[in-house]
C-alpha positions as CSV (number, residue, x, y, z in Angstrom):
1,X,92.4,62.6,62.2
2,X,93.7,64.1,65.5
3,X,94.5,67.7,65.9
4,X,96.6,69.5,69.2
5,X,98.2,72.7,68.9
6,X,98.0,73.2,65.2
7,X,99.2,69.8,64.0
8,X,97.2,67.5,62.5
9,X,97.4,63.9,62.6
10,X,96.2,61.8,59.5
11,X,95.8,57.8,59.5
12,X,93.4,55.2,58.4
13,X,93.8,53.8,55.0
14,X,92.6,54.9,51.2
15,X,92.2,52.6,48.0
16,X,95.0,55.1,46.4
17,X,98.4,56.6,47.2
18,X,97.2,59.9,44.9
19,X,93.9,60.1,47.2
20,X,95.8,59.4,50.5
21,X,98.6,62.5,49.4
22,X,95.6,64.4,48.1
23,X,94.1,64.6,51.7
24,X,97.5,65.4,53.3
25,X,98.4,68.0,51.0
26,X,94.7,69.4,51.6
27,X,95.2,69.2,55.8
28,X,98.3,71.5,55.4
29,X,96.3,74.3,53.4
30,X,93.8,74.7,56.1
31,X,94.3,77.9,58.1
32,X,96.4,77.5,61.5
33,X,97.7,74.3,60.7
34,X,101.5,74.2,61.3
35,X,102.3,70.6,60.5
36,X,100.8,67.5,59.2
37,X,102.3,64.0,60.3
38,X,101.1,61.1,57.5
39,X,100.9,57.7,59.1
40,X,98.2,57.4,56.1
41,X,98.5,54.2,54.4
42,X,96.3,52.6,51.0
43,X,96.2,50.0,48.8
44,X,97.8,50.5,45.2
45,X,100.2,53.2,44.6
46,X,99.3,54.9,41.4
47,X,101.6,57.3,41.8
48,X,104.8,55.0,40.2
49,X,104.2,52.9,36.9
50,X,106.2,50.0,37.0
51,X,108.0,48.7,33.7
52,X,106.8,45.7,32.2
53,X,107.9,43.1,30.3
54,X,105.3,42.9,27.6
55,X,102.3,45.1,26.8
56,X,99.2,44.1,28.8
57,X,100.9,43.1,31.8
58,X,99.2,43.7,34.9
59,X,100.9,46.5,37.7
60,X,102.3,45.4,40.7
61,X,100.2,46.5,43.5
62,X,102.4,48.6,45.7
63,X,101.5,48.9,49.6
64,X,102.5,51.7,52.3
65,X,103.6,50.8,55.6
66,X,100.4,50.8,58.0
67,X,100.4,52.7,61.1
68,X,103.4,52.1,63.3
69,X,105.7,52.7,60.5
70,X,108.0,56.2,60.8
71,X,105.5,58.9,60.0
72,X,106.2,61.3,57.1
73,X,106.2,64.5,57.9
């Protein structure tokens, strides 16, 4: 995490999409923050449930662009 002039920089890498939105979402509530860029990235996105073609079948694992990618702001 890097912060300069009340924007904050998040990036490394989570097990979770819900845990790595969970921290940027939590970055922009803090007091004089004015913007938070997300070059997080993680592992499985358990935010989306794919369809499948029989019961039991396992999720894809889904995985966000690692740093370098276009952040989201």
């Amino acid at each position: 995490m890097r912060v300069r002039d009340g924007e904050v920089t998040l990036d490394g890498r989570l097990d979770r999409r819900s845990a790595a939105d969970l921290a940027v979402r939590l970055a922009g509530q803090v007091s004089g923050v004015v913007r938070v860029v997300d070059l997080m990235g993680y592992d499985v996105d358990d935010t989306v449930w794919s369809s499948c073609p029989r019961a039991g079948s396992p999720r894809s694992p889904e995985s966000r662009p690692g740093p370098g990618a276009a952040p989201r702001v």
